[in-house]
C-alpha positions as CSV (number, residue, x, y, z in Angstrom):
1,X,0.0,0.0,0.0
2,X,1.5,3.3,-0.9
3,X,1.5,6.8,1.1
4,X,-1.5,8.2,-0.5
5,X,-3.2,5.5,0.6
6,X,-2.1,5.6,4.5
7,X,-1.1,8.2,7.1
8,X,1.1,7.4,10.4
9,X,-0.1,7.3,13.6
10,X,1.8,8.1,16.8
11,X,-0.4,8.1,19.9
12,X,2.0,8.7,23.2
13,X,1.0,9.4,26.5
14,X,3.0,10.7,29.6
15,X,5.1,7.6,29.9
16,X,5.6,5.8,26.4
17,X,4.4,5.5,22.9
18,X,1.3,3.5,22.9
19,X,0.8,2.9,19.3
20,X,3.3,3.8,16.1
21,X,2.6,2.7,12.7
22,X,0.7,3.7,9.2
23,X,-3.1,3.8,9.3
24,X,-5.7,4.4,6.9
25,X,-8.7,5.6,9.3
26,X,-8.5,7.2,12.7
27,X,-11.7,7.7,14.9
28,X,-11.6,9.4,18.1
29,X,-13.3,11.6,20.3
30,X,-13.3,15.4,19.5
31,X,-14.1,17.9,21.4
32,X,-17.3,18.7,19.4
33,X,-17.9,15.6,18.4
34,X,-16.7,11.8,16.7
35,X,-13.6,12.7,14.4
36,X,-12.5,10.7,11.5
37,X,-9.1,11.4,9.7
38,X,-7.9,9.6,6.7
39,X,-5.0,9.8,4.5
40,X,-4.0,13.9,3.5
41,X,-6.7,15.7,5.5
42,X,-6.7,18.9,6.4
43,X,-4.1,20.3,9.3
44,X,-5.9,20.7,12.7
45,X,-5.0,21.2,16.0
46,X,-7.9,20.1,18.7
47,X,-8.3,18.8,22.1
48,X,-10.2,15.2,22.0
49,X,-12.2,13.8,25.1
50,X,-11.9,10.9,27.1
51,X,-12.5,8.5,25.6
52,X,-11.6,5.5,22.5
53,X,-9.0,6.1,19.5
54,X,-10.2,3.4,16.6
55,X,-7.0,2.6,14.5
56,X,-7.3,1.3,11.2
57,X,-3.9,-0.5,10.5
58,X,-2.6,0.0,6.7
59,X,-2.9,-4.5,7.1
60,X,-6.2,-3.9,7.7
61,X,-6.5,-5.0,11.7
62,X,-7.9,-2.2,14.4
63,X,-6.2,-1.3,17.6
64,X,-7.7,0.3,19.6
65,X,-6.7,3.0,22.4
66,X,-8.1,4.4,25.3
67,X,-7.0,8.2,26.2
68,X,-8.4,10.1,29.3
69,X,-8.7,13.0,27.0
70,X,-5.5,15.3,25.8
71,X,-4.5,17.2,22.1
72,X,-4.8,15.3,18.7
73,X,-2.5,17.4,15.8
74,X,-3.2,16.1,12.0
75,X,-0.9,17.1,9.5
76,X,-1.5,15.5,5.8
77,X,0.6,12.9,6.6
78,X,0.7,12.4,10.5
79,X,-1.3,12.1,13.0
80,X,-0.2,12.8,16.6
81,X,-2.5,11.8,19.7
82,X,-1.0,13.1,23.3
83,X,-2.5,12.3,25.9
84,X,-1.3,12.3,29.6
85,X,-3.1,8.9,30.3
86,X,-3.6,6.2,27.3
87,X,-4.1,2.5,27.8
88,X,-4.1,-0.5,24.6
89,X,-7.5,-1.6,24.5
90,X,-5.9,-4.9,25.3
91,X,-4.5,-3.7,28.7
92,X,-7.7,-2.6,29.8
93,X,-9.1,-3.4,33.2
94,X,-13.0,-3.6,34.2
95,X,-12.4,-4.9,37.3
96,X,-9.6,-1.6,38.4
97,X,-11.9,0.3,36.1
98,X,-15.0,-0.5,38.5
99,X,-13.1,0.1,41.6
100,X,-11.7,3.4,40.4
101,X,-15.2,4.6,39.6
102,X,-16.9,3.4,42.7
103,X,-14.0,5.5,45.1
104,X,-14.7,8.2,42.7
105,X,-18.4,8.2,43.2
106,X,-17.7,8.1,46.8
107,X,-15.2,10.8,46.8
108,X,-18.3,12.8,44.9
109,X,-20.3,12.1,47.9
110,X,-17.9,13.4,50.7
111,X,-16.7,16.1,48.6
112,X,-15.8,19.4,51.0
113,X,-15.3,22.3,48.5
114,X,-15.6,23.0,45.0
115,X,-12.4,21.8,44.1
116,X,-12.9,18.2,45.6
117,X,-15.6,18.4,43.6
118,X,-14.7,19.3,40.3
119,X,-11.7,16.8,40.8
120,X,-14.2,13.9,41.8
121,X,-16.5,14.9,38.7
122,X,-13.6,14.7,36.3
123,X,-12.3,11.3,37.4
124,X,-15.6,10.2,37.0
125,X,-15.9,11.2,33.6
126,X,-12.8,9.6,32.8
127,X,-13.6,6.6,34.1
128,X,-17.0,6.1,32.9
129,X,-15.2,6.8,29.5
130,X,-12.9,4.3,30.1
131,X,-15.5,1.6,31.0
132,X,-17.5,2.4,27.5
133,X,-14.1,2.2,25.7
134,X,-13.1,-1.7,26.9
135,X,-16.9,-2.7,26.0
136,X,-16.1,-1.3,23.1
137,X,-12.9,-3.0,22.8
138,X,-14.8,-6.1,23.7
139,X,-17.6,-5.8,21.1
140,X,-15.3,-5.6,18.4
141,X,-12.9,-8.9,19.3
C-alpha cells in the first residue's frame, strides 16, 4: 500500500508511545464531536475527550486506544495523539476500572469544596469513559 493510501499514527502518553505505525482511518473523540481522519486531510489542532482512538492499521486489523482526554494534531501525513493517560485496549481493566469509579463516586459524595468536587467529577468522567471504551474494545474482538 502506498502513502497516499495511509497516514502514520503516533499516539503517546506521559510515559511511552502507545501505538506507532501507518493507518488508513483514525476515529476518536473530538471535542465537538466523533472525528475521523484519513490519508491527506486537512491540518488541525484540537483537544479530543476521554475517551476511545479506533486505528485502522494500513494491514487492515484495528487497535484500539483508550485516552483520558489530551491534544490530537493532524498534518497531511501524520497524525499525533497526546495524551497524559492512554491504555491499549488490550490492557484494559474492568475490574480496576469498577473500583476506580466506585472510590470516585464516593469521593463525589464526601466532597468538602468546590475543588474536591470538580476533581471527583472529572475522574468520574474519565472513568466512565474508560469503561464504555473496553466494551467497546470487547464488542469488536
Amino acid at each position: 500500500m502506498d502513502a497516499t493510501h495511509t497516514i502514520r499514527v503516533e499516539v503517546v502518553s506521559a510515559e511511552e508511545s502507545i501505538f506507532s505505525g501507518l493507518a488508513r482511518f483514525v476515529a476518536l473523540p473530538g471535542e465537538s464531536g466523533e472525528l475521523g481522519i484519513y490519508p491527506r486531510h486537512t491540518p488541525l489542532i484540537t483537544r479530543i475527550r476521554p475517551g476511545s482512538v479506533r486505528i485502522e492499521c494500513a494491514d487492515g486489523s484495528e487497535q484500539f486506544v483508550f485516552v483520558a482526554g489530551g491534544i490530537l494534531e493532524v498534518q497531511p501525513d501524520c497524525v499525533t495523539v497526546l495524551s497524559d493517560t492512554a491504555i491499549r485496549g488490550k490492557d484494559l481493566d474492568e475490574e480496576k476500572a469498577n473500583a476506580a469509579r466506585q472510590a470516585a463516586e464516593e469521593a463525589l459524595k464526601n466532597a468538602k469544596s468546590d475543588i474536591d468536587l470538580a476533581k471527583a467529577q472529572s475522574e468520574l468522567a474519565v472513568l466512565a469513559a474508560q469503561i464504555a471504551a473496553l466494551r467497546k474494545f470487547r464488542q469488536k474482538k
